[in-house]
C-alpha positions as CSV (number, residue, x, y, z in Angstrom):
1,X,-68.9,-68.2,-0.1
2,X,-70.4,-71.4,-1.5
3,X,-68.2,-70.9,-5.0
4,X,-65.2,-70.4,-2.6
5,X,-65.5,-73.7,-0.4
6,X,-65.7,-75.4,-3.2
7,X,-62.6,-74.6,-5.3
8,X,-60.6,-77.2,-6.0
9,X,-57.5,-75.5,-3.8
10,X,-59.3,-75.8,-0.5
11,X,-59.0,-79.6,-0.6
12,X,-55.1,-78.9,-0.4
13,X,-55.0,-76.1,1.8
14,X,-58.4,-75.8,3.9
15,X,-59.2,-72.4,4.9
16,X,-59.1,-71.5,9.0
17,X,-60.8,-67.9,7.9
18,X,-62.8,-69.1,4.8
19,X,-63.8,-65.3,5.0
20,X,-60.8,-63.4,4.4
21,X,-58.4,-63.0,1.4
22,X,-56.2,-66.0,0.8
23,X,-52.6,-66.0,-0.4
24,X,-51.2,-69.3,-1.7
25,X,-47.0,-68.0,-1.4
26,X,-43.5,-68.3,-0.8
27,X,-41.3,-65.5,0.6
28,X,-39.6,-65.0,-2.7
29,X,-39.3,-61.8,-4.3
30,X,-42.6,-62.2,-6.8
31,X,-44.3,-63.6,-3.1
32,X,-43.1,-60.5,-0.6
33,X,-44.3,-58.2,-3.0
34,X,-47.6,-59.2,-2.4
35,X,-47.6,-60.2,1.6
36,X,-45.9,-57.0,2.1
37,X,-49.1,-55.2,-0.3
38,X,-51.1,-57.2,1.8
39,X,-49.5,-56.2,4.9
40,X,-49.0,-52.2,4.2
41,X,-53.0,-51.9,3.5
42,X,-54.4,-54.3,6.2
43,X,-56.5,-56.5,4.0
44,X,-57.4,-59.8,6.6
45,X,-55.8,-62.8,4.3
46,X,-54.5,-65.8,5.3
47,X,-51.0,-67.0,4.4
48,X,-50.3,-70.9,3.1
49,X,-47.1,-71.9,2.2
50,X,-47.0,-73.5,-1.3
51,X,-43.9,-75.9,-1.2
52,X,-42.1,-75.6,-4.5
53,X,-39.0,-78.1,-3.1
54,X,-42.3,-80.7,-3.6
55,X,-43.4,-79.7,-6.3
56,X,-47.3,-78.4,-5.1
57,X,-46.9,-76.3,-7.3
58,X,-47.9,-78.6,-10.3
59,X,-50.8,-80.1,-7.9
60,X,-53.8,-80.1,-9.5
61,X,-55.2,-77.7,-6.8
62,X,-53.0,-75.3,-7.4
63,X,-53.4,-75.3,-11.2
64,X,-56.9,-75.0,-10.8
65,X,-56.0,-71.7,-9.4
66,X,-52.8,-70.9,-11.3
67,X,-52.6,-72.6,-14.7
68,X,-49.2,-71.4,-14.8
69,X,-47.7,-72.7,-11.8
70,X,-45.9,-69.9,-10.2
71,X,-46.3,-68.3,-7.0
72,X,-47.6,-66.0,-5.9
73,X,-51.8,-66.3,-6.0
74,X,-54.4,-65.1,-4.5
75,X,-58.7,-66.5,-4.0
76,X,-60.5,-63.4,-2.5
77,X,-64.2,-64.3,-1.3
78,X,-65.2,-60.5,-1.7
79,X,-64.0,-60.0,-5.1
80,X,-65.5,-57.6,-7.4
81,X,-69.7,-57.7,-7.4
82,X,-69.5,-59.5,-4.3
83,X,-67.8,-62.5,-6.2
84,X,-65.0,-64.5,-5.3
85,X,-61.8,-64.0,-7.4
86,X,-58.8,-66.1,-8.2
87,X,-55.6,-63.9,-9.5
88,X,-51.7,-64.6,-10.4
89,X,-49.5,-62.9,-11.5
90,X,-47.9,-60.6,-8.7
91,X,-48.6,-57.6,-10.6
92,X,-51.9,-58.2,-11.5
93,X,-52.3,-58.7,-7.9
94,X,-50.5,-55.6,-6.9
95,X,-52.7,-53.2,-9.2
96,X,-56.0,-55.3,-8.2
97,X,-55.1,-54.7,-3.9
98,X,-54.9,-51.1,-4.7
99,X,-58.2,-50.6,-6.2
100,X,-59.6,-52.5,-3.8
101,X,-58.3,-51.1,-0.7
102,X,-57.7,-47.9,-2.5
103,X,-54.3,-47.3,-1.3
104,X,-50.8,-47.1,-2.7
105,X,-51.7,-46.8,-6.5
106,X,-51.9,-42.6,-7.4
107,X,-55.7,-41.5,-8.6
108,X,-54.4,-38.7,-10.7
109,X,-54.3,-40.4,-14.5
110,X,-51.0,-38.7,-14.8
111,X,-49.2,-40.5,-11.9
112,X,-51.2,-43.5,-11.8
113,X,-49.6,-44.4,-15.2
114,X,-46.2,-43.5,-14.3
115,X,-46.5,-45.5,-11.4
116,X,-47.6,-48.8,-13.5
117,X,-44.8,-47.5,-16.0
118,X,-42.2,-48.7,-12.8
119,X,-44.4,-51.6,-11.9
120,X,-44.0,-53.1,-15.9
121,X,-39.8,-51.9,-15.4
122,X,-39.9,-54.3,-12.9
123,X,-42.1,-57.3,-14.0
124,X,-40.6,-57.2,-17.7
125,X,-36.5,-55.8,-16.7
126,X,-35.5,-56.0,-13.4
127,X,-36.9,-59.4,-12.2
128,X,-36.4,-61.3,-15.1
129,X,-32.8,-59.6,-15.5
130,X,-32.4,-60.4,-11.6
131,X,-33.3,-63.3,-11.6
132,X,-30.8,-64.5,-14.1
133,X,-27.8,-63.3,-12.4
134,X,-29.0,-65.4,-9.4
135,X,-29.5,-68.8,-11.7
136,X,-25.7,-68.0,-13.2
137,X,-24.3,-66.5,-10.4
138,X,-25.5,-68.8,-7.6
139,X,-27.4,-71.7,-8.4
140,X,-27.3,-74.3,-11.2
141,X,-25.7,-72.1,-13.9
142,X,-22.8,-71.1,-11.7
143,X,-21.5,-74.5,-13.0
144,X,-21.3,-73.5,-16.4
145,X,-17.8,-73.2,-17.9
146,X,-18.9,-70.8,-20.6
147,X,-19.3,-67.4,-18.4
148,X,-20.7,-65.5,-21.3
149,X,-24.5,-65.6,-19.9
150,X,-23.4,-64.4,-16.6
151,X,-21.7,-61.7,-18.0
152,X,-24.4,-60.7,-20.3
153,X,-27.1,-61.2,-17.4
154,X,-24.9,-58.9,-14.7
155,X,-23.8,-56.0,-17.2
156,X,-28.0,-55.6,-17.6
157,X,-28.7,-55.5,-14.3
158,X,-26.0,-53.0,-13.7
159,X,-27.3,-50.9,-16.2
160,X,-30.9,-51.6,-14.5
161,X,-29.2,-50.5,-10.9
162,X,-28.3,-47.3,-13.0
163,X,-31.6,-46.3,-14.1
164,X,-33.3,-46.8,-11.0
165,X,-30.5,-44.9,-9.0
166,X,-31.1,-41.8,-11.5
167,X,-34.6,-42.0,-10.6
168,X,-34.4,-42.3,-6.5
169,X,-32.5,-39.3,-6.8
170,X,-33.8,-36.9,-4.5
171,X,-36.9,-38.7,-4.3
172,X,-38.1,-40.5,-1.2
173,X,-39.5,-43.1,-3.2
174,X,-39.8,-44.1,-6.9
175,X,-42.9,-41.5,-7.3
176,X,-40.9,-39.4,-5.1
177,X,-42.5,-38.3,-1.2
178,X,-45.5,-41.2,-2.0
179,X,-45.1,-44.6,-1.1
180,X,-46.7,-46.8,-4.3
181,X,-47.3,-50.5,-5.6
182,X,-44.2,-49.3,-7.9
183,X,-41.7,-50.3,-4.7
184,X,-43.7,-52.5,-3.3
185,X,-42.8,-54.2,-6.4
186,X,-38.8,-53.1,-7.2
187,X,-37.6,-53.1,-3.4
188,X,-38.3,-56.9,-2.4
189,X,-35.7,-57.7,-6.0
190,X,-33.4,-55.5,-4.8
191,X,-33.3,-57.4,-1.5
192,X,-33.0,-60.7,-3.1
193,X,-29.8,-59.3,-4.5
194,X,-28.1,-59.2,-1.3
195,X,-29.7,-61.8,1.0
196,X,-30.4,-64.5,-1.9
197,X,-28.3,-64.4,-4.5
198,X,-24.8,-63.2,-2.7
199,X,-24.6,-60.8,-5.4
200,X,-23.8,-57.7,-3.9
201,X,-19.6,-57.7,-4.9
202,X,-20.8,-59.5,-8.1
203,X,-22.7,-56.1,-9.2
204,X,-21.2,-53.3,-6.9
205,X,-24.3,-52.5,-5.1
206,X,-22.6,-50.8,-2.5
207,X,-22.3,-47.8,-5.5
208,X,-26.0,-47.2,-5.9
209,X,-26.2,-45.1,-3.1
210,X,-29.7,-43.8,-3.5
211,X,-30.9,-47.5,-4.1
212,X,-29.4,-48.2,-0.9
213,X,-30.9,-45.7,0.7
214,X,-34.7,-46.4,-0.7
215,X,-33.8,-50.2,0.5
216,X,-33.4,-49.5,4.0
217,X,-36.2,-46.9,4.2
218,X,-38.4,-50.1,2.6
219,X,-37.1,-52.9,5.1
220,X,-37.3,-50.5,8.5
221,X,-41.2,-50.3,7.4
222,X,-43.1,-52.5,9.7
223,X,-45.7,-54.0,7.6
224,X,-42.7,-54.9,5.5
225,X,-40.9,-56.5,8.3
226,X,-44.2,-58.6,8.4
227,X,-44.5,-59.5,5.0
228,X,-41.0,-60.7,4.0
229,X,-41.4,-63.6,6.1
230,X,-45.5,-64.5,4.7
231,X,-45.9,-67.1,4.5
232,X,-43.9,-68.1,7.9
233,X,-41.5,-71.2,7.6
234,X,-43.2,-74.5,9.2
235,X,-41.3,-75.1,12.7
């Protein structure tokens, strides 16, 4: 614990349970996935709110944790050997929960690898892909007179939508009846779609019927209903 209360982040955002896992976040997509994780396999953290509008994420706390200033990341004091660990990158994150709660992430080889197969769709296609059609479609880049990158950006995330439509069919879930880190991941983009980037005309969600089933499956989940809201807004 000694290692812990002395990292550089504590001096930004002190600890109340120096004990328990804890998540430096924003409820974005890349930040639910792991409040959610967090939430679904009842690991005690603690949530603080990393304000991106002020720009803490180029602090020099948090770039003692996360050199590459993005949200989310994690400092567990009960990392592996006993010692503490600091991790970003959501899907680092998402694979290191599941080993150590031992939840969510398949022990057969066979579908463990299928199921990271769907967690690198997401991190390298659909977020990336996603996340574009938001910048063009409803922030800064809707500006832009030339409509080309928009166009690009939505016909691949269509065609993303397609491919995982094809796959939810008759399954339950993206590994079908189980419940994995592989929508944990996908779901919380999905929703972002909809709620953040106004989208849903844009790219016809309404026709990926067996996405929009998984979605609301995925939101009526408690611990999901906690997590998208981790860490919570200040009042």
């Amino acid at each position: 614990m000694q290692q812990f209360n002395g990292h550089p982040i504590a001096r930004k955002w002190p600890a109340q349970f120096p004990d328990w896992l804890q998540l430096y976040s924003l409820p974005t997509p890349n930040g639910i996935k792991v409040s959610v994780m967090l939430e679904e396999v009842g690991i005690p953290y603690e949530a603080h709110r990393v304000d991106i509008q002020a720009n803490d994420q180029f602090s020099p706390e948090f770039l003692a944790l996360n050199p590459n200033n993005k949200i989310p990341a994690i400092l567990d004091p009960h990392g592996p050997g006993g010692q503490p660990l600091a991790l970003f990158e959501s899907g680092a994150i998402l694979i290191y929960l599941a080993e150590k709660s031992g939840q969510l992430l398949p022990m057969d080889a066979m579908q463990r690898y299928e199921t990271l197969q769907w967690l690198m769709w997401q991190m390298g296609g659909a977020g990336p892909m996603f996340g574009q059609v938001g910048f063009f479609h409803r922030y800064a880049g809707k500006d832009f007179e030339d409509k080309r990158p928009l166009q690009r950006y939505v016909n691949e995330a269509k065609r993303l939508l397609g491919v995982l439509d094809q796959r939810l069919q008759g399954r339950a879930w993206i590994m079908g009846s189980d419940y994995t880190i592989a929508d944990i991941a996908v779901l919380p983009w999905i929703r972002c779609l909809h709620v953040n980037y106004d989208a849903g005309e844009l790219l016809g969600l309404h026709e990926y019927k067996n996405v929009q089933r998984t979605l609301a499956a995925w939101l009526n989940r408690p611990a999901v209903q906690r997590g998208l809201n981790m860490p919570p807004a200040p009042n």
